[in-house]
C-alpha positions in Angstrom: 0.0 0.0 0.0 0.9 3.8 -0.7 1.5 6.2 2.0 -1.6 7.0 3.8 -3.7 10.5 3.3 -5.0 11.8 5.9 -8.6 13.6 6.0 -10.3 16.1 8.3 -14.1 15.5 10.3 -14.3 18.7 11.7 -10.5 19.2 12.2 -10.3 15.8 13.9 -7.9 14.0 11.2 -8.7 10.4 9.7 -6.5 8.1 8.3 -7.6 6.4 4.9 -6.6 3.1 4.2 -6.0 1.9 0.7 -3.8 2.6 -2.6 -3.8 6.1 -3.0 -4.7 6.8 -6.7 -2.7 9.1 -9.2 -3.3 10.7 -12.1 -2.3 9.4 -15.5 -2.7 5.3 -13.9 -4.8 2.9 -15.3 -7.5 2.6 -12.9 -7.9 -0.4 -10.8 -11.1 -2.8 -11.4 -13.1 -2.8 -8.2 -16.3 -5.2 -7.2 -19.3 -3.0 -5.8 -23.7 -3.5 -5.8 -26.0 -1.9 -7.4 -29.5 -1.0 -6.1 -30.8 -4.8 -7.4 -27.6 -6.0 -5.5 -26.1 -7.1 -8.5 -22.3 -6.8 -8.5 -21.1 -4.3 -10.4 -17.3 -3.6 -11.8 -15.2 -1.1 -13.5 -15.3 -3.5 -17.0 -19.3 -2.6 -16.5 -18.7 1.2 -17.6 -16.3 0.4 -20.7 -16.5 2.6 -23.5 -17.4 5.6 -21.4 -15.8 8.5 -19.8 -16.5 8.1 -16.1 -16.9 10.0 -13.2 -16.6 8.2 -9.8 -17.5 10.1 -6.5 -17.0 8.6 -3.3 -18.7 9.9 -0.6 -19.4 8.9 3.4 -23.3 8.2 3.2 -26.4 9.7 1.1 -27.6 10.5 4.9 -26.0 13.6 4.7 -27.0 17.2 3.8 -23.4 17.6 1.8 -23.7 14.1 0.1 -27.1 14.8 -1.0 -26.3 18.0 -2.5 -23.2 16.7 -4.4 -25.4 13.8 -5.7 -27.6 16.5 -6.5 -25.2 18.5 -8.7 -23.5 16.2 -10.5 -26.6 14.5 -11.4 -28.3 17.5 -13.0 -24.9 19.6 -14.5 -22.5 16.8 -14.6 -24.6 14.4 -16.8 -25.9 16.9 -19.5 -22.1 17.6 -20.3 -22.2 14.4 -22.7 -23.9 11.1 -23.6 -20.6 9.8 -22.9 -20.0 10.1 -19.4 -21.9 7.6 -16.7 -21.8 9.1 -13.3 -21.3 6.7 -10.4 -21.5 7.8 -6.5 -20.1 4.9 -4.2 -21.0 5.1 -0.7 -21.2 2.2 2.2 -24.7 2.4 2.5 -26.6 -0.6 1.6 -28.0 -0.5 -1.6 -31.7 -0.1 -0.9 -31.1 2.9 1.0 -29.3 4.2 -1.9 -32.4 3.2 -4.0 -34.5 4.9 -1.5 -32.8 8.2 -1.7 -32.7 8.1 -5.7 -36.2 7.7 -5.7 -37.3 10.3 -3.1 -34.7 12.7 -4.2 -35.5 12.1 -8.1 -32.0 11.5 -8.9 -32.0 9.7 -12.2 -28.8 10.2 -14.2 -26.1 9.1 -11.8 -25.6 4.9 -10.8 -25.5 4.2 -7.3 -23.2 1.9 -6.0 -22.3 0.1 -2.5 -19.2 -0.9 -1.5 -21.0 -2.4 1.8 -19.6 -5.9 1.8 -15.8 -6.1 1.3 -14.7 -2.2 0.6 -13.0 -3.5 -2.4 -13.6 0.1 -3.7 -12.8 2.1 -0.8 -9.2 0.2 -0.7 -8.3 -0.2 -4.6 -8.8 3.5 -4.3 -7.7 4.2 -0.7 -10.7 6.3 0.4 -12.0 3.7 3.2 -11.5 5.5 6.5 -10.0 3.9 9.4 -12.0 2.6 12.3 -15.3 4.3 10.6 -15.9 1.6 7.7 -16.8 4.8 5.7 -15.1 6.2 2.1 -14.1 9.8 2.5 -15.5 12.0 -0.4 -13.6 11.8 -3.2 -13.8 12.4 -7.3 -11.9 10.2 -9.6 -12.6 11.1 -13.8 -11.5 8.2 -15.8 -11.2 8.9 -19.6 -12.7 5.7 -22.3 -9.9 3.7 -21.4 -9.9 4.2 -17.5 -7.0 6.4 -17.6 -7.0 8.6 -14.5 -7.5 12.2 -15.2 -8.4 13.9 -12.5 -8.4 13.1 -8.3 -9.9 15.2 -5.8 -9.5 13.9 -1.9 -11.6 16.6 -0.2 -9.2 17.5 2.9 -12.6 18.2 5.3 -15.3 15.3 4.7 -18.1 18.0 5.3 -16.9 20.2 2.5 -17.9 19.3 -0.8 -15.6 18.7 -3.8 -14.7 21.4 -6.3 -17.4 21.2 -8.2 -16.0 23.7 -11.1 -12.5 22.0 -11.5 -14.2 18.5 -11.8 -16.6 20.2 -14.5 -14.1 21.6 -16.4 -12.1 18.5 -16.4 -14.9 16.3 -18.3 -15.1 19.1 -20.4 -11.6 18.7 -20.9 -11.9 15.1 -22.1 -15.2 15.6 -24.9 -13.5 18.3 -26.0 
């Protein structure tokens, strides 16, 4: 494993566990569920440019709203792009929340069971069995483009440099 990043909760500092990703790497398969608790992988998504968002829980006002976002700016960018949030929550409640909230355009996925995401992409926090927020934008062929590990977990990401960085790729 790579060195370990640490994160903020409200200046208390976590350690994440897992291979810290880089940009310009292939990106590492992982093994999460969808909502029908099928398994899900990163060979699923080939052929598209990708978005991945990890985020604590869709429980949360700051989770909610980057769902929110990304889901109505993120996916009219392109036909191209899939949009896929990967939290610990179990996959119903993710269901739940995409159905109350109306959140259509963006694939929820749970990394409940074995964290296989939260480690091949070292956002699973120590000791909390939660993924810290982060955005990871794979190109077609799941080259790494662009990483964000948001520093404080009830911050959201930056929104405008993740943007602009799919809009980097269709260009």
């Amino acid at each position: 494993m790579s060195p370990q990043i640490v994160v903020m909760l409200k200046g208390k500092p976590l350690t994440l566990i897992g291979d810290e990703v880089k940009a310009g790497q292939k990106a590492r398969n992982f093994k999460v569920f969808a909502s029908d608790m099928s398994e899900r992988t990163l060979s699923d998504f080939e052929g598209k440019i990708k978005l991945i968002a990890s985020i604590p829980s869709v429980n949360t006002p700051v989770c909610n709203a980057e769902i929110q976002r990304f889901n109505n700016e993120a996916a009219a960018l392109t036909k191209d792009l899939v949009i896929l949030f990967v939290s610990m929550d179990m996959p119903f409640v993710q269901k739940r929340f995409c159905d109350a909230f109306g959140v259509n355009k963006v694939e929820m996925l749970s990394d409940y069971r074995d964290a296989d995401f939260g480690l091949s992409y070292g956002v699973l926090i120590e000791g909390m069995r939660l993924l810290a927020r982060a955005i990871f934008l794979l190109d077609k062929d799941n080259t790494v483009r662009y990483i964000e590990y948001v520093k404080e977990l009830m911050m959201p990401p930056n929104y405008e440099a993740a943007l602009q960085a799919i809009k980097d790729i269709i260009r």
